[in-house]
C-alpha positions in Angstrom: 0.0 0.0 0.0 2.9 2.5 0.9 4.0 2.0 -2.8 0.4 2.6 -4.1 0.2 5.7 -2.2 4.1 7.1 -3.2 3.2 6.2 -6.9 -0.1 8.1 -6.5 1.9 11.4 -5.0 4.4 11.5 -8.1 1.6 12.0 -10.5 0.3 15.7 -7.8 2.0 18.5 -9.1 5.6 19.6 -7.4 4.5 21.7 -4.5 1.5 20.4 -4.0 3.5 16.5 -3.6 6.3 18.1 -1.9 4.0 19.7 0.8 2.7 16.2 1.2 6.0 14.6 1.5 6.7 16.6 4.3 4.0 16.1 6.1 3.1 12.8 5.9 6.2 11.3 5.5 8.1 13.9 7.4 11.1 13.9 4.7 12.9 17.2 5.6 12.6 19.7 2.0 13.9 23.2 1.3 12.8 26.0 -0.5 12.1 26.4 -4.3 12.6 22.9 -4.9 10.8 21.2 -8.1 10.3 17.9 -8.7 8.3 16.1 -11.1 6.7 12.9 -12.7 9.4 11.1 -10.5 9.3 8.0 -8.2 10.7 8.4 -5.3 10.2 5.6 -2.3 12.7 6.1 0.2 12.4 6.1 4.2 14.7 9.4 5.5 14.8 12.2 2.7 16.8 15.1 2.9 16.7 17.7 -0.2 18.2 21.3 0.2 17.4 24.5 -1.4 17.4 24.8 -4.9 16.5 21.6 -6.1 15.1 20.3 -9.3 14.1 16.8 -10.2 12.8 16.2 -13.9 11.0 13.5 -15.1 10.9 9.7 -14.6 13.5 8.8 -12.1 13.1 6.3 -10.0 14.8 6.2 -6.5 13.4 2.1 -5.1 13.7 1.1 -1.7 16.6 4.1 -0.4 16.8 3.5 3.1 18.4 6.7 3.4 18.5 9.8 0.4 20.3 12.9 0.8 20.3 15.7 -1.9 22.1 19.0 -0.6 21.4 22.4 -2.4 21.1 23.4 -5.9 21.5 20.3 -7.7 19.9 19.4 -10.9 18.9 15.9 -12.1 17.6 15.1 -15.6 15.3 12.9 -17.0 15.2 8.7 -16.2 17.6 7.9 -13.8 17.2 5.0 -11.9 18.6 4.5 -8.0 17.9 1.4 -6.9 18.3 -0.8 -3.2 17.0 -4.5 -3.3 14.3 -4.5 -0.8 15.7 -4.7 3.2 14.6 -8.5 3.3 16.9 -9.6 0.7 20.4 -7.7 2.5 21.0 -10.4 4.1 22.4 -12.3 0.9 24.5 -9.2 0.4 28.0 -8.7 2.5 28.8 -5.7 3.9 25.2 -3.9 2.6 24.7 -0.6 4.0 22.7 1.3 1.1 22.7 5.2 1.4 22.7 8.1 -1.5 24.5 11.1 -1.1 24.5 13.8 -3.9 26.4 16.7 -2.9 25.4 20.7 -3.5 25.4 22.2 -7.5 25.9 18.5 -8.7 24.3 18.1 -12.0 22.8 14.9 -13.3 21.9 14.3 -17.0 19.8 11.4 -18.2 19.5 8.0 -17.9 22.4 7.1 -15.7 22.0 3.7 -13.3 22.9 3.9 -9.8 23.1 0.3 -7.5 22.6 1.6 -4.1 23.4 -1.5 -2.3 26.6 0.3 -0.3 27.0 4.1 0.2 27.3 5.9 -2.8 28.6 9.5 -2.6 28.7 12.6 -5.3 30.3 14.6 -3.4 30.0 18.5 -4.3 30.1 19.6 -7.8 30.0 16.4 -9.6 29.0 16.3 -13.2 27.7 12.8 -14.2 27.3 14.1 -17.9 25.8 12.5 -21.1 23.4 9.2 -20.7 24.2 5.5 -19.6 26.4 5.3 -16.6 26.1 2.3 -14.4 27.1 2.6 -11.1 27.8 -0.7 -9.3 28.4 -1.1 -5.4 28.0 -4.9 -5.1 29.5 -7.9 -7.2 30.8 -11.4 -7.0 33.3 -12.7 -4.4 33.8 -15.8 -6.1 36.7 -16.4 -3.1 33.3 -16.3 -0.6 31.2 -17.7 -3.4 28.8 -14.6 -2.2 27.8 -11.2 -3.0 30.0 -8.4 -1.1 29.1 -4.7 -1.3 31.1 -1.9 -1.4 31.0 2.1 -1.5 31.6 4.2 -4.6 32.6 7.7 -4.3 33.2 10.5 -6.6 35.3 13.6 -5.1 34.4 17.6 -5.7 34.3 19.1 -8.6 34.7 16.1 -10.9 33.0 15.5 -14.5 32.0 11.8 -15.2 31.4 11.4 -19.1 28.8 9.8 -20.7 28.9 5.8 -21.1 31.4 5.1 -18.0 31.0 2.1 -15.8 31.9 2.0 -12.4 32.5 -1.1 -10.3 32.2 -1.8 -6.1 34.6 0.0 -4.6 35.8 2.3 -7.0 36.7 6.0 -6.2 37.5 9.1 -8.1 39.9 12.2 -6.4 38.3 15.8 -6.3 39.0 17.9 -9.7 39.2 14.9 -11.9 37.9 14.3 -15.4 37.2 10.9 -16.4 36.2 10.2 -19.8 33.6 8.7 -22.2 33.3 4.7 -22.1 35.9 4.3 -19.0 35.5 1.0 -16.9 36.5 2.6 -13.3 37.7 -1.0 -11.8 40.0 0.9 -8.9 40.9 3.9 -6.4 42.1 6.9 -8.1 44.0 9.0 -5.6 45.8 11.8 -7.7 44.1 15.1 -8.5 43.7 17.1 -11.5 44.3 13.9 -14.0 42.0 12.7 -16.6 41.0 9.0 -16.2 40.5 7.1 -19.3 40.3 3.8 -20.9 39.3 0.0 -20.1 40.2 -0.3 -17.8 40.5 3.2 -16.5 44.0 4.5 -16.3 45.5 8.1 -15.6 46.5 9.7 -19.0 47.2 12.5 -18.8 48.0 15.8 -15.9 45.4 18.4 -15.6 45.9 22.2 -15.5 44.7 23.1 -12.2 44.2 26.6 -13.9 41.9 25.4 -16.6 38.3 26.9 -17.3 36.7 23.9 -15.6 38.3 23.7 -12.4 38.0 27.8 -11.9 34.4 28.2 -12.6 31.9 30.1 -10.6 29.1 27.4 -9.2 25.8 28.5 -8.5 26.3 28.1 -4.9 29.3 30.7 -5.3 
């Protein structure tokens, strides 16, 4: 019934759902935030100031979302946690989203959400297609073992990447179209590419993309 009643709110306009949202479900929401014809089932919501949400994303079974202030998400992406019951058969599960302030999401990205997953502040996750993966195959433990993916400040994902458990991207790093991100990437300033992903080449710390204003500037 919960589910009946959460797909029945995303079709209510934006403030009229989000007024709703805070009051029966008691998820804390900030000012001008917009979201639209998007699923969202989660149990502890917190969205800042500024947000929008477009159309036809699906956040399933979040234990915990976090959204901080002016960030922008697209169209059709999909978040998703296997329902609590089923943990269990996962190691090391602890499912939580972060998405950091003035991140911008574009369309049609996957996101497994069965470890913490963090964007920290200023991500781009640009383009369409990325998968996100935070649980895999142990074939040592002949199990399933989770683990968290994070992606440091001010980075740009491009379009068509593939991340796998346990990966993680430094702050002010670019990492490019198609990459398979199998490992820990510690350096700044260094463009990631390649399958799999490999540092190749240094970054100006200077450069336009690394120096611009952000709408929380």
């Amino acid at each position: 019934m919960r589910r009946i009643g959460l797909l029945l709110l995303t079709l209510l306009p934006s403030q009229i759902k989000i007024l709703l949202y805070r009051w029966l479900l008691r998820w804390k929401i900030g000012n001008r935030v917009y979201i639209g014809l998007s699923f969202i089932d989660a149990k502890r919501v917190v969205i800042g100031d500024d947000v929008r949400i477009g159309h036809f994303n699906r956040f399933q079974h979040i234990p915990k979302l976090e959204i901080r202030d002016k960030t922008v998400m697209g169209n059709r992406n999909t978040f998703v946690t296997i329902p609590a019951s089923s943990l269990a058969v996962i190691e090391d599960a602890a499912p939580s989203l972060y998405i950091g302030k003035d991140c911008y999401i574009m369309t049609g990205h996957f996101f497994d959400v069965q470890a913490p997953l963090c964007l920290e502040n200023s991500v781009t996750i640009a383009g369409h297609g990325s998968t996100f993966w935070t649980h895999g195959l142990d074939y040592r433990k002949n199990r399933l073992v989770a683990q968290p993916i994070v992606i440091g400040e001010n980075s740009y994902i491009g379009s068509n990447t593939l991340f796998v458990p346990g990966a993680r991207i430094a702050p002010n790093s670019i990492v490019g179209m198609g990459a398979v991100v199998t490992r820990s990437f510690d350096e700044q300033y260094v463009l990631v590419a390649g399958s799999p992903a490999r540092i190749v080449q240094h970054l100006d710390r200077e450069a336009g993309w690394f120096m611009r204003v952000l709408p929380s500037d």
